[in-house]
LUMKE-322444 format. One record per residue: x, y, z of N, C-alpha, C in turn; residue in three letters. Coordinates in nm, 4 decimals. Layout:
! residues N
X	Y	Z	X	Y	Z	X	Y	Z	ALA;
...
***
This chain:
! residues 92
4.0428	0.5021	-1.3761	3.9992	0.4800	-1.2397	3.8466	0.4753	-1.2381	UNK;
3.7953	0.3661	-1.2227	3.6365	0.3332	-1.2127	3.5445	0.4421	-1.0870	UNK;
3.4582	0.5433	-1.1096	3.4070	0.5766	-1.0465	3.2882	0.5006	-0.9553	UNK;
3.2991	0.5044	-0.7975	3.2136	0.4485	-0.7524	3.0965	0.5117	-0.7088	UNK;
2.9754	0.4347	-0.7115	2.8321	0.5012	-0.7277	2.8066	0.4794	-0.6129	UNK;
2.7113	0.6084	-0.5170	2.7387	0.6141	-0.4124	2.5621	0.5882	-0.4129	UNK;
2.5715	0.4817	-0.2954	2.4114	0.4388	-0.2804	2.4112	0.4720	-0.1289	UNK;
2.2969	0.5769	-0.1033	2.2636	0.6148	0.0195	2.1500	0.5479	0.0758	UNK;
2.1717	0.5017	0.1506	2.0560	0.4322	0.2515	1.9424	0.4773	0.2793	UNK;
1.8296	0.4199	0.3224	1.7271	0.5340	0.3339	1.7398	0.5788	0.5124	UNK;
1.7321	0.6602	0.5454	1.7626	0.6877	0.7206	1.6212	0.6160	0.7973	UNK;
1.7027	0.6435	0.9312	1.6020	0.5400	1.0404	1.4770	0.6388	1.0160	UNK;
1.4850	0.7554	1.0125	1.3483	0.8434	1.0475	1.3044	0.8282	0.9268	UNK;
1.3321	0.8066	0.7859	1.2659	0.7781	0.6326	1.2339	0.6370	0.6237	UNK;
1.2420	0.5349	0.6658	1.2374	0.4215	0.7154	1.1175	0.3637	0.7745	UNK;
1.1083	0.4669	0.9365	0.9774	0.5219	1.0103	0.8938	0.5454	0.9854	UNK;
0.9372	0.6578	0.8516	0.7955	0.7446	0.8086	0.6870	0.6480	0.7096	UNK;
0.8442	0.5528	0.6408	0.7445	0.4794	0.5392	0.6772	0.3824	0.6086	UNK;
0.6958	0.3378	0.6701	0.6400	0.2334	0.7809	0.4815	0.2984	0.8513	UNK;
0.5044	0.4177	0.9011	0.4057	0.5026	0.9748	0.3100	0.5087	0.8611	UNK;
0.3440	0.5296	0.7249	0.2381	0.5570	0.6073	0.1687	0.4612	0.5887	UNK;
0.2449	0.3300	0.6135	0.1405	0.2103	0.5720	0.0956	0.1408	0.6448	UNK;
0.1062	0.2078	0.7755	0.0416	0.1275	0.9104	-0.1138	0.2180	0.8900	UNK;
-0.1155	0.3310	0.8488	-0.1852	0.4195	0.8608	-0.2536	0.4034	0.7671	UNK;
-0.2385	0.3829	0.6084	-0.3076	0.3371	0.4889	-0.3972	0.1908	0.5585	UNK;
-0.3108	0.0719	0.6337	-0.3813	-0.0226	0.6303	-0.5224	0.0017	0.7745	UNK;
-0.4842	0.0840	0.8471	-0.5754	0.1185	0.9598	-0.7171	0.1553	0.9159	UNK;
-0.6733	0.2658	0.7975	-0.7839	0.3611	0.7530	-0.8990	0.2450	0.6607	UNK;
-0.7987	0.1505	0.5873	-0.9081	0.0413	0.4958	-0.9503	-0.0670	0.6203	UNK;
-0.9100	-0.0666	0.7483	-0.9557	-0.1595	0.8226	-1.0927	-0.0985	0.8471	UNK;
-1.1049	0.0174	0.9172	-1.1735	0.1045	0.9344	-1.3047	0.1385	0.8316	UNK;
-1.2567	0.1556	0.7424	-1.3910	0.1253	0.6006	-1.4603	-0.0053	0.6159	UNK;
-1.4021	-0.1041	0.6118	-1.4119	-0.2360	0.5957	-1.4898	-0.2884	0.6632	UNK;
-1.4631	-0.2347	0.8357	-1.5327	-0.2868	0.9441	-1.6990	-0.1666	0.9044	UNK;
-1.6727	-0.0746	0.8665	-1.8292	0.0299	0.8763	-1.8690	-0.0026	0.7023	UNK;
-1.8090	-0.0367	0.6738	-1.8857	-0.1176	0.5437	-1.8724	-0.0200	0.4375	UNK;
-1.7901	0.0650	0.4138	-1.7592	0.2044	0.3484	-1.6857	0.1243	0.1869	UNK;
-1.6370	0.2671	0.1438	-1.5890	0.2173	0.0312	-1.4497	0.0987	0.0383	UNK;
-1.4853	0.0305	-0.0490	-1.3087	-0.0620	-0.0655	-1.3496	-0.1731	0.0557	UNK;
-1.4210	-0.1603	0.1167	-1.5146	-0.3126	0.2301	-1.6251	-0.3941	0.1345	UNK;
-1.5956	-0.4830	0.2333	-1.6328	-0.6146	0.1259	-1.8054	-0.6299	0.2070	UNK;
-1.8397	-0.4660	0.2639	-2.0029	-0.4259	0.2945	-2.0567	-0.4998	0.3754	UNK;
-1.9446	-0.5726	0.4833	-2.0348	-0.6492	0.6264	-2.0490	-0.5566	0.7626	UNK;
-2.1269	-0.5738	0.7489	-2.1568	-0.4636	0.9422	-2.1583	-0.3558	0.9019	UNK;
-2.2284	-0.2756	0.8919	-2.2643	-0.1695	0.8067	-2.2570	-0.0224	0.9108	UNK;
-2.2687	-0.1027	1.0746	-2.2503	-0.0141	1.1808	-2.1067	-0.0628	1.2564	UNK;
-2.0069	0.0578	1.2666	-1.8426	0.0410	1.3075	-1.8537	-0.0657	1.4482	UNK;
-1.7610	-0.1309	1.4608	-1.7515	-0.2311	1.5176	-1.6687	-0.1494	1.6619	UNK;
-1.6850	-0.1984	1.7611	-1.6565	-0.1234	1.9090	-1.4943	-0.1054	1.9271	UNK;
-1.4347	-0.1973	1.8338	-1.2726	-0.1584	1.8128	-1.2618	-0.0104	1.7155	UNK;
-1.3531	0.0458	1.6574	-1.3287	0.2132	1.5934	-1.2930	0.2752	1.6655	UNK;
-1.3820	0.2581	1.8033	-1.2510	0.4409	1.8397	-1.1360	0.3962	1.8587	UNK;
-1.0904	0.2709	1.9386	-1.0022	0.2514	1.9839	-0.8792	0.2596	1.7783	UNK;
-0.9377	0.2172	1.6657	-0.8573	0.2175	1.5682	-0.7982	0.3880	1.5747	UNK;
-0.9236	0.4479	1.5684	-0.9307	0.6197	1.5433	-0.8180	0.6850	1.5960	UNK;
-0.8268	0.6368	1.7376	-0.6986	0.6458	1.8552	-0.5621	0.6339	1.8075	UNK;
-0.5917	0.4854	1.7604	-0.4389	0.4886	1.7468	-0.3844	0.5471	1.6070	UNK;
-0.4705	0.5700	1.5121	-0.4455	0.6105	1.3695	-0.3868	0.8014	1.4479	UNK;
-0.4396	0.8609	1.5351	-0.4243	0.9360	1.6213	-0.2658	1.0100	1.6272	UNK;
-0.2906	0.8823	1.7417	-0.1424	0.8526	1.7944	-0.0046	0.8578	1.6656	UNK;
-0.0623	0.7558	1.5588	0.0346	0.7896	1.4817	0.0592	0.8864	1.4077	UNK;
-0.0472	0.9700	1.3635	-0.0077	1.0913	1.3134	0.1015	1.1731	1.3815	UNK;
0.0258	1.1607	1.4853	0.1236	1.2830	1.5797	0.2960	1.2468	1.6077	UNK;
0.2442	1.0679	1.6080	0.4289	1.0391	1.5801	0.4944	1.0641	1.4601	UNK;
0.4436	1.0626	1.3387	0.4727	1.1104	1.2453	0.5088	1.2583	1.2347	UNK;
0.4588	1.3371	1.2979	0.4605	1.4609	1.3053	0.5602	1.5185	1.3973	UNK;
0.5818	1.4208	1.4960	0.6971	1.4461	1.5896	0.8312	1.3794	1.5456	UNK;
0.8690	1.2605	1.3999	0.9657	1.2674	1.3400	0.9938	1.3098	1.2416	UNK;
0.8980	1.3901	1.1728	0.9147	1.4598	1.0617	0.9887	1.5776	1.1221	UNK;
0.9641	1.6381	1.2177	1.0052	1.7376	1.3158	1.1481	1.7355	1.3748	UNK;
1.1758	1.5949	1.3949	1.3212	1.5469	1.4140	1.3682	1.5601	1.3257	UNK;
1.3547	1.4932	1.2095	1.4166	1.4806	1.1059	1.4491	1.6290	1.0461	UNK;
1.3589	1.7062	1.0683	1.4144	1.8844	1.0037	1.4988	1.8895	1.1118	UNK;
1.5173	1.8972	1.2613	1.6216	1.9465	1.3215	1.7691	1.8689	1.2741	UNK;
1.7699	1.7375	1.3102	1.8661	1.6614	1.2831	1.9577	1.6961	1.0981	UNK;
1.8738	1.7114	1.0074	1.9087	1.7890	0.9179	1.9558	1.8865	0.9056	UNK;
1.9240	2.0150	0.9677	1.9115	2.1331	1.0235	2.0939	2.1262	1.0391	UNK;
2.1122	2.0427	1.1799	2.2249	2.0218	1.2448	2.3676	1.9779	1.1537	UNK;
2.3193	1.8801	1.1139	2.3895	1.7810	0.9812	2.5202	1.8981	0.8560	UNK;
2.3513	1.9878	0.8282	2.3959	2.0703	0.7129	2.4950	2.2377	0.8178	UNK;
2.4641	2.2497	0.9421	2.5603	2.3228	1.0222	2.6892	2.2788	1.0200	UNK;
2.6760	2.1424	1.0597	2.8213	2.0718	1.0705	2.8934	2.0477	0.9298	UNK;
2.8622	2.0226	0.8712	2.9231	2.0519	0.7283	2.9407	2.1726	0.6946	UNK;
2.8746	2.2493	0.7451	2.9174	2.4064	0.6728	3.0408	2.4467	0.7448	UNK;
3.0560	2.3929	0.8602	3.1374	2.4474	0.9553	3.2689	2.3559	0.9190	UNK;
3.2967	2.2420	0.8896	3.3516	2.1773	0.8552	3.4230	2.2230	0.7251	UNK;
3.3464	2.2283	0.6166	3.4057	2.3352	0.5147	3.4731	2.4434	0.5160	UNK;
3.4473	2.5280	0.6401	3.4960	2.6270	0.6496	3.6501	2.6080	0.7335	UNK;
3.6612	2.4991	0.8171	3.8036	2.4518	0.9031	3.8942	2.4070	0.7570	UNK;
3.8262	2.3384	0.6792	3.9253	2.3066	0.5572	3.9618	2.3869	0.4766	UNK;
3.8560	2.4794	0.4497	3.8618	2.6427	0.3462	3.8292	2.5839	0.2063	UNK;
3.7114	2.5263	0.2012	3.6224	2.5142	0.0644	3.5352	2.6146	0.0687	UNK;
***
């Protein structure tokens, strides 16, 4: 009997997070780029009037990040209850 290999998906909130990482990686080199910092190709040497507004939203996403990383422990949290409890109706 051929064993089947069980491929788990990555979840919506691991999905998110990787997404949130590289919105955030590409914000931070926009951000250099425009103030002429390292990894900028050294034009405008003074931040361009879209910085705070980048700063903001690089901001914003942390904190969303921080508010599904936060989900993601409860929802886990919950997940591994219901299985325990579940185990225990079957008697494993």
């Amino acid at each position: 009997m051929p064993t089947q290999s069980i491929i788990q998906k990555p979840s919506r909130v691991s999905r998110a997070h990787n997404r949130l990482e590289t919105a955030i990686v590409r914000l931070e080199a926009a951000i250099w780029e425009r103030a002429g910092g390292e990894g900028g190709n050294g034009q405008g040497t003074t931040p361009g009037p879209e910085l705070g507004s980048l700063q903001n939203e690089i901001r914003s996403l942390k904190d969303e990040n921080v508010n599904l990383k936060d989900t993601q422990r409860k929802v886990s949290e919950r997940l591994d209850a219901a299985v325990h409890r579940l185990k225990g109706l079957v008697g494993e």
